[in-house]
C-alpha positions in Angstrom: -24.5 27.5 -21.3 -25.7 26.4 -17.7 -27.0 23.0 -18.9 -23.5 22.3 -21.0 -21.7 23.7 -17.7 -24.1 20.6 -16.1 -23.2 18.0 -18.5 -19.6 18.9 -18.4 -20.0 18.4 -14.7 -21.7 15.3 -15.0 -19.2 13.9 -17.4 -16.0 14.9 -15.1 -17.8 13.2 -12.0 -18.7 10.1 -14.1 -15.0 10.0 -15.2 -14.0 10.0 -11.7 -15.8 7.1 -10.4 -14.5 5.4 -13.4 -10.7 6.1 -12.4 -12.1 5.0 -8.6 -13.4 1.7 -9.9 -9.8 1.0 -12.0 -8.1 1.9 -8.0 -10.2 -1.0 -6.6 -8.1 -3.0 -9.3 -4.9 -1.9 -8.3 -5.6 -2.0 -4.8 -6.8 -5.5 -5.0 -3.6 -6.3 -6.7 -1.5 -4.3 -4.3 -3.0 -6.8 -1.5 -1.9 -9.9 -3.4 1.5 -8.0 -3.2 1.3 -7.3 0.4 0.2 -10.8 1.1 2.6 -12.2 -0.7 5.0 -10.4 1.6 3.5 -11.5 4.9 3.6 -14.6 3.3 7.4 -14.7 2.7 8.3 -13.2 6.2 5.8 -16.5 7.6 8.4 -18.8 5.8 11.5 -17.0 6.7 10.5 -17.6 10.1 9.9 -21.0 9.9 13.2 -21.6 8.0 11.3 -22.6 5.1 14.0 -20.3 2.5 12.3 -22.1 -1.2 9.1 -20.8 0.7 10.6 -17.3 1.1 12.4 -17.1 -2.1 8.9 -17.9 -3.9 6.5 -15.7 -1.9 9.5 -13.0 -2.5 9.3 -13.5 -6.8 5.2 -13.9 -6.4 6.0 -10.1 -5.0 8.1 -8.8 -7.5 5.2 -10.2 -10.6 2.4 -8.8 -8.8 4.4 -5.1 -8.6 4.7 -5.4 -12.0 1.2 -6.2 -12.7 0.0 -3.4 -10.2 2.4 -0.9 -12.2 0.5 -2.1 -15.4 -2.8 -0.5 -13.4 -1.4 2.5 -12.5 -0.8 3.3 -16.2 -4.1 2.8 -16.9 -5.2 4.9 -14.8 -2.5 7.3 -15.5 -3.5 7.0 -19.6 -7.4 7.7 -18.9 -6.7 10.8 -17.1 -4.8 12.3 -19.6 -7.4 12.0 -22.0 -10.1 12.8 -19.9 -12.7 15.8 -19.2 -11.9 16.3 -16.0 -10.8 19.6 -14.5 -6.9 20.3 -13.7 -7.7 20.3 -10.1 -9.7 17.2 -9.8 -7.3 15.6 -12.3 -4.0 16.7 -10.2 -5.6 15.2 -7.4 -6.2 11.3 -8.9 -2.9 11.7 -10.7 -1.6 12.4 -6.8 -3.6 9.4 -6.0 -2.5 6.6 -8.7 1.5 7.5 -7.9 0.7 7.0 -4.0 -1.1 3.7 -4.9 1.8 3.0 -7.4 4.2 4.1 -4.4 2.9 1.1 -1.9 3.5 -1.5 -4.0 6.9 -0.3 -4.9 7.6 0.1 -1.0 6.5 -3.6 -0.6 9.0 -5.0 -3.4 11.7 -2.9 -1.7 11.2 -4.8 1.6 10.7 -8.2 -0.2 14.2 -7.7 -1.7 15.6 -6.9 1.3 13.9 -9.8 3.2 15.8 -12.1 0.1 19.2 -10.7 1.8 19.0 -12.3 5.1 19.7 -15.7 4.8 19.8 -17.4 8.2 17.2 -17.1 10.8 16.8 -14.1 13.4 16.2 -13.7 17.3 13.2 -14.9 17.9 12.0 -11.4 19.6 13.0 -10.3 15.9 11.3 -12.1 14.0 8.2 -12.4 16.0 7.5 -8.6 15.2 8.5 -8.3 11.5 5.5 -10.4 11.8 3.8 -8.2 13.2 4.7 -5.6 11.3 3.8 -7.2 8.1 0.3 -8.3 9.9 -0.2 -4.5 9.9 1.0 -4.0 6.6 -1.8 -6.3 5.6 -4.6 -4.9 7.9 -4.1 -1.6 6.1 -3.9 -2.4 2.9 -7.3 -4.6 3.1 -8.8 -0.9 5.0 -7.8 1.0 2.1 -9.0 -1.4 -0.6 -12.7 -1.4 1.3 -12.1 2.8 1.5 -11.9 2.9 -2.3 -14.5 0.6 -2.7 -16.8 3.1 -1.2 -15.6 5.9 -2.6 -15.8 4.3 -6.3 -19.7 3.6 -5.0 -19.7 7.4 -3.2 -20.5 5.5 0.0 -18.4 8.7 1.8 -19.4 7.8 5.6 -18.4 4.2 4.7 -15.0 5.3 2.7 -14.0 7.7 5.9 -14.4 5.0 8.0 -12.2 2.8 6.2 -9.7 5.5 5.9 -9.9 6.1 10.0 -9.2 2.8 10.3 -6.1 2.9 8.2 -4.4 5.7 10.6 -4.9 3.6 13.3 -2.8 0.9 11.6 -0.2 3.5 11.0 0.2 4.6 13.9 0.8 1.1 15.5 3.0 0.6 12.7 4.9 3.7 13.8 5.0 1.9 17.3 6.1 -1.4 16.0 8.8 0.0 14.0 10.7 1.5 17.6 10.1 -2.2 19.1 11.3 -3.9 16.2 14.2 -1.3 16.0 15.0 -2.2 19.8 14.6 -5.8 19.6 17.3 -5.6 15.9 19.6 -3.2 18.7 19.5 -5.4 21.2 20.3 -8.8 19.1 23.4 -10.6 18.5 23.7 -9.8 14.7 26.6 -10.0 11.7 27.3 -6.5 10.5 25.5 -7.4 7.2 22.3 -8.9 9.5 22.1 -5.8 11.6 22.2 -3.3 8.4 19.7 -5.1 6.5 17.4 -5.9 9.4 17.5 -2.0 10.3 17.1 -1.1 6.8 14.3 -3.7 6.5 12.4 -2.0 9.9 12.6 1.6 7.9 10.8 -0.3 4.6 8.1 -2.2 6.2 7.1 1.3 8.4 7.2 3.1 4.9 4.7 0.6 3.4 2.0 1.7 5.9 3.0 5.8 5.7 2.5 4.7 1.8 -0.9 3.3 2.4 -1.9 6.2 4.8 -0.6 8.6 1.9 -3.2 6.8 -0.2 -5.6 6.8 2.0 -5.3 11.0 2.9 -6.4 11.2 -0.9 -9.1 9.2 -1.3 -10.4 11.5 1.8 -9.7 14.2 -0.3 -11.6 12.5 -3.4 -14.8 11.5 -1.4 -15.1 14.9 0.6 -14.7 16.9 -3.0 -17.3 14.5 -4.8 -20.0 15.9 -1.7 
């Protein structure tokens, strides 16, 4: 009974680093989709809008190609050997990766809204803000890379360094909230820039979600 108990136990933990290795897919897709974000707000600011409008639709197909990942992960642990407990926890997991991509589309849509140019102090820190956006993202995709390899020291790391980001994000949000506040905006401008501060500071408390449970997944697999 002990050495089925064992190889039970060694089939849940293989099946675990099998649903870590299909994260580091999603994740890596998840970055395309956050770049191709910072990559819309960079043309927006430089007025180039067939620039914007294209990094906006490259967001909205990688979204949908990052949902397609989720799935799959989704699909294998429903049909898996893995305990409820550990399974409740990667199920937790794939919807928080699922959640950041979803949270970057919403901002890219938003983004498509404004049409003329911003204050300069405006723009300059949605920049920054998506510049964050992309530092996290890039942190959590090496944290799940060592937690797929069980790397933990490495994967906590990682996932240190993705609360930092969040927290700065947290900062940049109130200065890009003052600098929206402070601007001579349209009524339509000043909703959807406000709007579009509260999406971009959601994408790193998304990431940070994320990140909290691959913590969760490396200190369990010890």
């Amino acid at each position: 009974m002990g050495e089925t108990r064992n190889i039970l136990g060694w089939l849940g933990m293989a099946e675990e680093q099998s649903v870590m290795r299909d994260a580091e897919d999603h994740i890596r897709e998840t970055c395309h989709t956050v770049q191709a974000l910072y990559e819309a707000a960079q043309a927006f600011v430089s007025g180039d809008s067939q620039g914007k409008l294209k990094s906006i639709e490259a967001v909205r197909k990688s979204e949908r190609a990052a949902d397609a990942l989720v799935w799959k992960m989704i699909n294998k642990l429903s049909e898996g050997l893995l305990l409820p407990p550990d399974r409740e926890d990667l199920l937790r997991f794939a919807k928080a990766l699922d959640a950041i991509a979803d949270s970057t589309n919403r901002a890219a849509r938003l983004l498509s809204f404004i049409e003329k140019g911003l204050p300069e102090t405006v723009e300059k820190t949605i920049l920054i803000n998506t510049e964050l956006i992309v530092k996290a993202s890039r942190k959590l995709r090496e944290a799940i890379r060592a937690a797929s390899k069980n790397h933990v020291k490495e994967a906590l790391a990682n996932c240190e360094e993705v609360e930092r980001c969040e927290h700065e994000a947290d900062d940049q949000k109130i200065h890009l909230i003052n600098a929206i506040i402070h601007a001579k905006l349209t009524a339509p401008d000043l909703l959807i820039s406000y709007n579009l501060a509260e999406s971009l500071e959601e994408i790193t408390d998304r990431i940070d979600q994320a990140s909290d449970l691959v913590k969760l997944v490396v200190v369990q697999s010890k």
